[in-house]
Every structure is written in structure tokens, then in C-alpha cells.
C-alpha positions as CSV (number, residue, x, y, z in Angstrom):
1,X,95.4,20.8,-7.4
2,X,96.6,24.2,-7.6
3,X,93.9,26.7,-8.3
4,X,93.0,30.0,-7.8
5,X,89.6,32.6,-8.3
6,X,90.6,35.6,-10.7
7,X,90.1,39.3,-9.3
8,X,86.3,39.4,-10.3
9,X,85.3,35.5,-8.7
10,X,87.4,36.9,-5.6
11,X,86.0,39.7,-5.2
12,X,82.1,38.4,-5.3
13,X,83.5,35.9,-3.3
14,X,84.4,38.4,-0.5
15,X,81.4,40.2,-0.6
16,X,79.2,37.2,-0.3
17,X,81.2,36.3,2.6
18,X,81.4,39.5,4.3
19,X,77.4,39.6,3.6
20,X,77.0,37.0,5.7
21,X,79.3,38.0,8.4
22,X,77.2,41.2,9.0
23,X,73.7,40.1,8.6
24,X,73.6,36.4,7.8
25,X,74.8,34.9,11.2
26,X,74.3,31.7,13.1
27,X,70.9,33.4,15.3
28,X,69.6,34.9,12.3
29,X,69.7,31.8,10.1
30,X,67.8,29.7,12.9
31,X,64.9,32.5,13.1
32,X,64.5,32.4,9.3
33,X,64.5,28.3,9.5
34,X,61.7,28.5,12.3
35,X,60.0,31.4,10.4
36,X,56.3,31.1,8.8
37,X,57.8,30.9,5.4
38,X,61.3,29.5,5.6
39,X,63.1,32.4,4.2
40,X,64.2,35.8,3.8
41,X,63.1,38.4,1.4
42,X,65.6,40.7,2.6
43,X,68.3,38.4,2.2
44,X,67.4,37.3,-1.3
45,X,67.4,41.3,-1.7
46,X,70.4,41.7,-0.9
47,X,71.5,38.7,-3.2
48,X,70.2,40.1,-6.4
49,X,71.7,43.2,-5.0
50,X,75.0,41.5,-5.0
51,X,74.4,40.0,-8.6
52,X,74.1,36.5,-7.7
53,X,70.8,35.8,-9.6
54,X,72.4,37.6,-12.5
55,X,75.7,35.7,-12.2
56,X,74.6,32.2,-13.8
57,X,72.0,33.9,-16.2
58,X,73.6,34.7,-19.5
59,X,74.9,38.3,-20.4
60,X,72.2,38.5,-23.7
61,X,69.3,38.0,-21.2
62,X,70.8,41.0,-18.7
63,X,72.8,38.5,-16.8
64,X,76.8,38.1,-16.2
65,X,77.4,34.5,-17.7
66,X,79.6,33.3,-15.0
67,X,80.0,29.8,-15.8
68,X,80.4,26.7,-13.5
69,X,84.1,28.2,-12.1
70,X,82.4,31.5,-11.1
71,X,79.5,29.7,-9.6
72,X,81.6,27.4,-7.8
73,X,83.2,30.8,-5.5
74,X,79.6,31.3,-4.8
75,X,78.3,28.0,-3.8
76,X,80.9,27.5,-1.8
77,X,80.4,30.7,0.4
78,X,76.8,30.0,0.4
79,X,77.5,26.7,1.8
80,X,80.1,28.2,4.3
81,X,76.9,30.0,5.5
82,X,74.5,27.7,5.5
83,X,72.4,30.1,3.5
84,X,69.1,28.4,3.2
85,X,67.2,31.1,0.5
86,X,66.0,29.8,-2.5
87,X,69.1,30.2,-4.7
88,X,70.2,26.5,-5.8
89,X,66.7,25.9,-7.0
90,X,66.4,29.0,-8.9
91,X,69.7,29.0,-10.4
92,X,69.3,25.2,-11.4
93,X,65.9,26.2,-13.0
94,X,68.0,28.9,-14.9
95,X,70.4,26.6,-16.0
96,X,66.9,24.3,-17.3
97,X,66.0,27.6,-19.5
98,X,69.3,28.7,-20.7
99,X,69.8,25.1,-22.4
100,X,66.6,25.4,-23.9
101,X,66.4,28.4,-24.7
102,X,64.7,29.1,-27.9
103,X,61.6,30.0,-26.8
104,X,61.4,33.7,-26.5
105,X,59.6,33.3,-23.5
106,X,61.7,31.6,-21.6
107,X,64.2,34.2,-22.7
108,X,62.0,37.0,-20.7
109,X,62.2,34.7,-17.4
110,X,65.4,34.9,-17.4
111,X,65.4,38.5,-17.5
112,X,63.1,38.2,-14.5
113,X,65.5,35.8,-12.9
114,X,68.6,37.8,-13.4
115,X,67.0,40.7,-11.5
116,X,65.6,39.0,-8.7
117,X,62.1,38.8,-9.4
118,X,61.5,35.2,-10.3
119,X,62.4,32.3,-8.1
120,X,62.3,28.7,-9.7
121,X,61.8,25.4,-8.3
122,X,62.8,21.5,-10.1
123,X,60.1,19.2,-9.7
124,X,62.2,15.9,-11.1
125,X,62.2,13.5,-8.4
126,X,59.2,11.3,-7.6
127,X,58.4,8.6,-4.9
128,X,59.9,5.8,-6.6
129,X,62.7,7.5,-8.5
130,X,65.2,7.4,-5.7
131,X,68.0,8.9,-7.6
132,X,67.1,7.7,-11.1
133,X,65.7,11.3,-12.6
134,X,64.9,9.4,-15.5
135,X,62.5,7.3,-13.8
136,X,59.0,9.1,-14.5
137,X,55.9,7.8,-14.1
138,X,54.3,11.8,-14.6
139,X,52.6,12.1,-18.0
140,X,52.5,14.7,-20.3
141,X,49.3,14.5,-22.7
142,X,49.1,16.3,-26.3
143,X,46.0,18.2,-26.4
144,X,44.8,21.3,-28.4
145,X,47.6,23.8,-27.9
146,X,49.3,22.0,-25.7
147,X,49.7,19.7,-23.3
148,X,48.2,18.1,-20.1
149,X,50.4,17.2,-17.1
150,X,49.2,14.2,-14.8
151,X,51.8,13.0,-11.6
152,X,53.3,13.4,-8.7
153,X,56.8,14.9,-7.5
154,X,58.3,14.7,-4.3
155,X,61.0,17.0,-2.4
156,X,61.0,19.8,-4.7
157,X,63.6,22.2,-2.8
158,X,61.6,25.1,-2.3
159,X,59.2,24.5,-4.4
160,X,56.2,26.3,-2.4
161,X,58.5,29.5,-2.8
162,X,59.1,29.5,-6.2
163,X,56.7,31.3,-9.2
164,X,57.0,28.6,-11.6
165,X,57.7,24.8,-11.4
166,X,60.3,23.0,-14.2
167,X,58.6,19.7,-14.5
168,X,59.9,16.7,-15.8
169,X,57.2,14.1,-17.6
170,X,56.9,12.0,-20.2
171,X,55.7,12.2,-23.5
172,X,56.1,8.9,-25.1
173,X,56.8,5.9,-24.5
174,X,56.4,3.8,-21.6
175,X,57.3,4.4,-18.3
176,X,59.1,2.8,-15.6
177,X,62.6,2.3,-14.1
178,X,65.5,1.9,-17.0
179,X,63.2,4.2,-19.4
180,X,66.3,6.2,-20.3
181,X,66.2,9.6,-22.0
182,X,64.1,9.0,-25.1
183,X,60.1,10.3,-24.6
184,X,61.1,12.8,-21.8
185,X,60.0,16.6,-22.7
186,X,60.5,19.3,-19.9
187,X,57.8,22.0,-18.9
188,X,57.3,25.5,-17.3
189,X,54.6,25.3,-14.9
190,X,53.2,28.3,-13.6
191,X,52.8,28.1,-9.5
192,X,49.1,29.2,-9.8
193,X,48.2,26.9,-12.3
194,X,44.9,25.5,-11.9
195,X,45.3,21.5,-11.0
196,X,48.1,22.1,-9.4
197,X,48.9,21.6,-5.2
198,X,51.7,22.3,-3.2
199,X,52.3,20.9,0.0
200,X,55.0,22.3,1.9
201,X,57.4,21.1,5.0
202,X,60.7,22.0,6.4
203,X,63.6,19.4,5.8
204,X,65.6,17.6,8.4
205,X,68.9,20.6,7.5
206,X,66.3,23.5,7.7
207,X,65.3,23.9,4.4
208,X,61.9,24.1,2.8
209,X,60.5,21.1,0.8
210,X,57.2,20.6,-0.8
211,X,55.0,17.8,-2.5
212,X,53.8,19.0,-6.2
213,X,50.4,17.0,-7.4
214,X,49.9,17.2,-11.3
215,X,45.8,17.2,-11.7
216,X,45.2,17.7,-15.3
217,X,47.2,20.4,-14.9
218,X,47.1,22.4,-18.7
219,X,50.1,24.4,-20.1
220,X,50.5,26.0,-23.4
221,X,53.4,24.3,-26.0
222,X,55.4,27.6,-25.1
223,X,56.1,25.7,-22.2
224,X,58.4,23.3,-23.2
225,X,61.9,23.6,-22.9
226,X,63.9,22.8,-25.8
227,X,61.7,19.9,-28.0
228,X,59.2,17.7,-27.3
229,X,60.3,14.3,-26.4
230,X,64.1,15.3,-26.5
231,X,64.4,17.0,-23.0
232,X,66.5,14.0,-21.8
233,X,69.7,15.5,-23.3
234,X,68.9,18.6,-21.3
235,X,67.9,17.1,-18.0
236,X,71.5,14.9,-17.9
237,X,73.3,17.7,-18.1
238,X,71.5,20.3,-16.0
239,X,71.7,17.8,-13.4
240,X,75.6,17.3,-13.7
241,X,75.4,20.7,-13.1
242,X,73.5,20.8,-10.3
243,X,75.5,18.1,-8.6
244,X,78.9,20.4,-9.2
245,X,77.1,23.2,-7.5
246,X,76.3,21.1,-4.7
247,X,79.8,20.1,-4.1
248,X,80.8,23.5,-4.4
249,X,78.5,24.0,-1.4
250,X,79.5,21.2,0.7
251,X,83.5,21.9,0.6
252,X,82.1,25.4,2.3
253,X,80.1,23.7,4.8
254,X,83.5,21.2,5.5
255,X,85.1,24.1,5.5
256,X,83.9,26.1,8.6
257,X,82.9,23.0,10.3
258,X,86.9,21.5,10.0
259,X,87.7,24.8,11.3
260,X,85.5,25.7,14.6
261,X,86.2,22.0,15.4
262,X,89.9,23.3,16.0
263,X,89.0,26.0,17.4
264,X,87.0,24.0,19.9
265,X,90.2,21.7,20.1
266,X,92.1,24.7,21.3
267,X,89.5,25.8,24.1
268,X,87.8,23.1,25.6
269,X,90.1,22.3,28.2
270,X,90.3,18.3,30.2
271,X,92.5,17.6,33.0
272,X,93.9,21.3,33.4
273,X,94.8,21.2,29.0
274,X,93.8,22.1,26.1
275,X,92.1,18.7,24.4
276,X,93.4,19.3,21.0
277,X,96.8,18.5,23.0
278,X,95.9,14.5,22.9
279,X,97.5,12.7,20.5
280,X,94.5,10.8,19.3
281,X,92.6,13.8,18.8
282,X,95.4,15.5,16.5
283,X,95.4,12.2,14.3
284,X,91.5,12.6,13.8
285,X,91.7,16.3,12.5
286,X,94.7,15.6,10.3
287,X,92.6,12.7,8.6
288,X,89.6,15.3,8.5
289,X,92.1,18.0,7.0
290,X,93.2,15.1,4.2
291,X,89.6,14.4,3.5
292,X,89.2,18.0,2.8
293,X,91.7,18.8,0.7
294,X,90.6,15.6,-1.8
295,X,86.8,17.1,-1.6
296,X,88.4,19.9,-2.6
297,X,90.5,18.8,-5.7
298,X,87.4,17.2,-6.8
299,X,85.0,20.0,-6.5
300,X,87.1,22.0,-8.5
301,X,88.3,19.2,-11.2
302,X,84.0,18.5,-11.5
303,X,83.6,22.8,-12.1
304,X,86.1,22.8,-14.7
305,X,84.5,19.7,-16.5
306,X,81.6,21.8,-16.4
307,X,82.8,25.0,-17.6
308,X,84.7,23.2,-20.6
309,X,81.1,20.4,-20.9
310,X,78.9,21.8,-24.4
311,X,75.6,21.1,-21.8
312,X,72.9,19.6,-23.6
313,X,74.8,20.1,-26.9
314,X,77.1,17.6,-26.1
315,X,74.6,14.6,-26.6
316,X,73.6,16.5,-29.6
317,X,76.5,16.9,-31.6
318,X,78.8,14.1,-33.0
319,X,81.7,12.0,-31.3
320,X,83.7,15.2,-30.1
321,X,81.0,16.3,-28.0
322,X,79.5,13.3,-26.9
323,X,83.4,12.7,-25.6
324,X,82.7,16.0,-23.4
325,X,79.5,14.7,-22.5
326,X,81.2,11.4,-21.2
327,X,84.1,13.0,-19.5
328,X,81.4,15.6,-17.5
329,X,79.7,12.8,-16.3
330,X,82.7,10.4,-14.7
331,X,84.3,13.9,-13.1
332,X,80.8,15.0,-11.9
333,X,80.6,11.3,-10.6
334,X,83.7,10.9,-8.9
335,X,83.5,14.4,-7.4
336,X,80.4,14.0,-5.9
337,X,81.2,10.0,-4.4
338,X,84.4,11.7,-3.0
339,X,82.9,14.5,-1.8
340,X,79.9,12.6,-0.5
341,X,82.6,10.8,1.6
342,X,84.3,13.6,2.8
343,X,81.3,15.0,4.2
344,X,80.5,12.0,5.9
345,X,84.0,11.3,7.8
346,X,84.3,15.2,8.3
347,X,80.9,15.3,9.9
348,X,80.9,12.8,11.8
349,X,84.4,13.0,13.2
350,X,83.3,16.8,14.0
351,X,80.4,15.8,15.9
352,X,82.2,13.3,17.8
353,X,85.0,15.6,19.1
354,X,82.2,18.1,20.3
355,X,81.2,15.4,22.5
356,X,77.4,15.6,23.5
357,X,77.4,19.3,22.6
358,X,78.1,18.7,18.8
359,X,74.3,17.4,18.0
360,X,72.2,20.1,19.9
361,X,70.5,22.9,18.2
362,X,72.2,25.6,20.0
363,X,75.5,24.8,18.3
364,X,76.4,25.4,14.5
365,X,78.3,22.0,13.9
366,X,74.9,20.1,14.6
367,X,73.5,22.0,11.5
368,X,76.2,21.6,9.3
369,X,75.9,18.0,10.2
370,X,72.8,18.1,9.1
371,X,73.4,19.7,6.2
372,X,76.1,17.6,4.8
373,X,74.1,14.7,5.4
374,X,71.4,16.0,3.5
375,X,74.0,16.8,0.5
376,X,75.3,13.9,0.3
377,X,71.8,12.1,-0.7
378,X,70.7,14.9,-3.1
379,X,71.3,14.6,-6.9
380,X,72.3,10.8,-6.3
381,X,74.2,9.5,-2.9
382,X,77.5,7.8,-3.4
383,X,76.4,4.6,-4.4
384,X,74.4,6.0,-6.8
385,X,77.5,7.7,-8.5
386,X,80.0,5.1,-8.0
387,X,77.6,2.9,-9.9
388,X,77.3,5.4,-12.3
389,X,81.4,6.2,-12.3
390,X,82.1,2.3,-13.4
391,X,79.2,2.5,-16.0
392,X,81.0,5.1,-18.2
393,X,82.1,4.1,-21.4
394,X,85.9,3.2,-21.0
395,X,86.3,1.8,-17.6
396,X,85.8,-1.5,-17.5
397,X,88.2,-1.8,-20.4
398,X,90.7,0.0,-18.6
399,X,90.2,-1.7,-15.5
């Protein structure tokens, strides 16, 4: 696929890059991971200094509007970096608002968001989801002016930094595996609400995590996003989202892993020669540069599904859209199984032409490693999407 950023995605894109060049490098990212709190306030500084919490947030609510294209130049750095602030889970939680955005509160967060002074957190995922979002066993109780929230969510990236919580529930109907989207409503949930408790830990790629318990916890009808019982539409497509961004950030982490493994090729010498001189060796980084190159048509296919997808709309309004809805979902799918196996052969054939070296903590490819592994089971691991690739209305017919 042949694709290029225009002047203004290039240009953020350089910055970003040259950002974390100067002050974001390998040393400083481990002392922020083994810091008391995980991250960097100086860094996210200097990311809403760069516009990147303005870029997704849209231009009415003192944002930029970049769509999924501009986001994916971003991502992609970010992930080239290994930048472990806070920004995927407050730029998802954006992406939550701005579909539902008729509240005019939610309006006035993303204000906050756009200049840096609000950091979001998802709390979808709960211990026997796996990657079925839809599964939810959290409850979400009419009662005078609003509503009660009763559950449990696990591994909410970051969600002991952020100041408010989106929290998926349900509202009617039953629960249980194979619910589907009907019944689902989405909330804002203040991080000091009372009945609320955050547990945090650090993840296996360096990350912060955290445990969210839902106690009675009380918020105002303000606090939904979009309607009641109709947040399904909403959490399907933020999550498409999501999973584009993700692959945005992988194909950077590939990226600069594929290319200090040949630069390690060209200096660790074995009997008196460079090693990246064997044959065998060559063969592995060609298949590693193929692999690549297909995570990388595929990134970019699933951002321009998502630029050109109506979002939440799409489920919304009539055959057209729902078309659009369909075709976001198979591209986000297939990008994300064959990015999923990118990073997979890509990091594993990385760490095994390091040798030993490639899985201790003193050298980078052992935390891109990581990282890609971690990727590759967020928002739905390849099985997950394959299964939900062949599902899509059209295939089997075709096939």
C-alpha cells in the first residue's frame, strides 16, 4: 500500500519523535516504569504541550479533530518509544465522550482533556469477559436521579492515574456471556467517588494496571454517555477504534525492534565476522521485514476504515451506514489478527538473534518484546478477531 502523512501529520510526527529522542530515552523510560507512580508528569507536559491531547478531541470543544489517519502518525511514534504515559487510555476515554456527546458536560471534559488536565481511564473488561466487552456482569441500578453502579473491572490501563473512570454496566436485561449490545448504558465515574477502590499494579510491559470495585457506587443521569440502555452502539465502535490505535502503536514498536536487530546483525561479530553475514540469519530478517511491511498495509487499511467509519452512528442509521459499520469491523479485524502475528514472529525472531542478551532488562528489545506481547492480547488476541473476521456478514457466502 502506498501511503503517505500530509505536511501537518509529518510534522507532529517529527516532533513526537524528536521529543523522545532528547528526553524520552531507553534509561529514562525504565526510571519512570520503576517510579512510585508509573509515570511522568513532565512528559505528559510536554505532550499537551505538543498538542497530542488536543489532537483526537474535536475542534468545537478546543481540540484539533485529527481523525484515526492523524492519530495513527502518533501512535505509531509513541509506540516506536515505548512511551508508557497515560495517553491511549485518555484518548480512548475521549473517543467514549465525543460519540456521546450530547451532554454538555461531557462537552466541558473534553475541554479539560484537550488541554491536558484530565486523564481518563476504560473500565470494560472484567474477570470473565476475556475479550468479549459485551460480557458484563456490572449492574447499573435506576434510582432517584440516577443511578447505582454494583461490579467489578479488571486491568483498567492506568486506571489509578486517571480522574474519572468510563464504566461499562448493564441496565437491563440479563447478563452473561452472548448478552450482545442491547441493555448496556455507559457511565462517567468520578475517581473519588465514594464506593469506589482502586487497586493498582505494574503490568508484565511496564505499564500501570489497576482493579476498579463498584460498591454502590452513586452517579448522577449526567453521567451517561449517549442513552440509557443504548451504549452498545457506542462501545463497538470506540473499541474498533481503540484496536486501530493499538496497531498503529505496535508497527512502531516492530519498527525499531526490526531495526536495532540489524544493527546488532552488523556488530556482533562470530568467528572473526560480522553474524548478519550467515545465510540463515539474512533469511530470518527478510521474513521479519515481510511480516512488517503486511502489519503495515494493515494498520493503515484499519485507520482509513476508521476515518471513513460514521462511529456509533453507523449502527444507528439505515443500511448505508450499517454497511460502514460492517466494513470497520472485518478491516479492524483483520488488521489486528495480522498485526497480532507480526508482532509475534517479529518478536520472537528478534529475541532469538540477540541470543541470551535479547530477554534481559538492560536491553530495549526485551521490552519491546514485552510490549508486543502485551498488544497482541489487548482489545481481543488473534483468535478472538479471526473468529470475529469469519463472523461478519458476507463471508461465509463468499467463501
Amino acid at each position: 500500500m502506498h501511503f503517505e502523512l500530509n505536511q501537518e501529520q509529518q510534522q507532529l510526527a517529527d516532533a513526537v519523535r524528536r521529543w523522545i529522542g532528547r528526553d524520552y530515552g531507553f534509561e529514562t523510560r525504565r526510571a519512570i516504569v520503576h517510579s512510585t507512580s508509573g509515570v511522568s508528569p513532565d512528559a505528559w507536559a510536554t505532550m499537551t504541550e505538543l498538542g497530542l491531547t488536543a489532537l483526537p478531541v474535536p475542534e468545537e470543544r478546543g481540540g484539533f479533530g485529527g481523525d484515526a489517519l492523524a492519530m495513527f502518525a502518533v501512535m505509531q511514534e509513541l509506540g516506536r518509544g515505548l512511551v508508557v504515559e497515560p495517553y491511549m487510555a485518555t484518548v480512548l476515554g475521549a473517543e467514549f465522550l465525543r460519540l456521546g456527546s450530547a451532554q454538555a458536560g461531557h462537552g466541558a471534559l473534553l475541554e479539560r482533556v484537550a488541554a491536558g488536565e484530565f486523564k481518563l481511564a476504560c473500565a470494560l473488561g472484567e474477570r470473565q469477559s476475556r475479550h468479549d466487552a459485551f460480557d458484563i456482569a456490572t449492574r447499573a441500578d435506576a434510582v432517584d436521579g440516577g443511578y447505582r453502579l454494583h461490579g467489578e473491572k479488571r486491568v483498567v490501563v492506568h486506571g489509578a492515574e486517571a480522574d474519572a473512570l468510563i464504566v461499562s454496566a448493564r441496565s437491563a436485561g440479563a447478563v452473561g456471556e452472548g448478552q450482545g449490545m442491547d441493555g448496556v448504558s455507559l457511565f462517567v465515574v468520578p475517581r473519588d467517588s465514594a464506593g469506589l477502590r482502586v487497586t493498582a499494579y505494574r503490568t508484565l510491559d511496564g505499564l500501570r494496571a489497576a482493579d476498579v470495585a463498584l460498591d454502590g457506587v452513586v452517579v448522577g443521569r449526567d453521567a451517561v454517555i449517549g442513552r440509557v440502555e443504548e451504549g452498545g452502539a457506542i462501545l463497538d465502535a470506540a473499541l474498533d477504534y481503540a484496536a486501530g490505535l493499538v496497531c498503529a502503536e505496535a508497527l512502531g514498536a516492530m519498527e525499531a525492534l526490526f531495526d536495532m536487530t540489524l544493527e546488532y546483525l552488523k556488530t556482533r561479530q562470530q568467528f572473526g565476522a560480522p553474524i548478519g553475514k550467515f545465510q540463515a540469519l539474512q533469511h530470518r530478517m527478510a521474513d521479519m521485514a515481510i511480516h512488517l511491511e503486511q502489519a503495515r498495509s494493515m494498520a493503515l487499511l484499519a485507520a482509513l476504515a476508521l476515518a471513513r467509519s460514521g462511529g456509533a452512528d453507523a449502527d444507528r442509521d439505515g443500511d448505508r451506514d450499517a454497511a460502514a459499520r460492517e466494513t470497520r469491523r472485518r478491516v479492524v479485524s483483520a488488521a489486528k489478527y495480522r498485526v497480532g502475528l507480526a508482532a509475534r514472529f517479529i518478536g520472537q525472531g528478534a529475541i532469538q538473534l540477540h541470543g541470551g542478551m535479547g530477554v534481559t532488562d538492560e536491553l530495549p528489545a526485551s521490552h519491546y518484546f514485552k510490549r508486543l506481547s502485551m498488544i497482541e492480547l489487548t482489545l481481543g488476541d488473534m483468535g478472538h478477531h479471526l473468529d470475529r473476521f469469519i463472523a461478519q456478514p458476507g463471508f461465509r457466502e463468499a467463501a
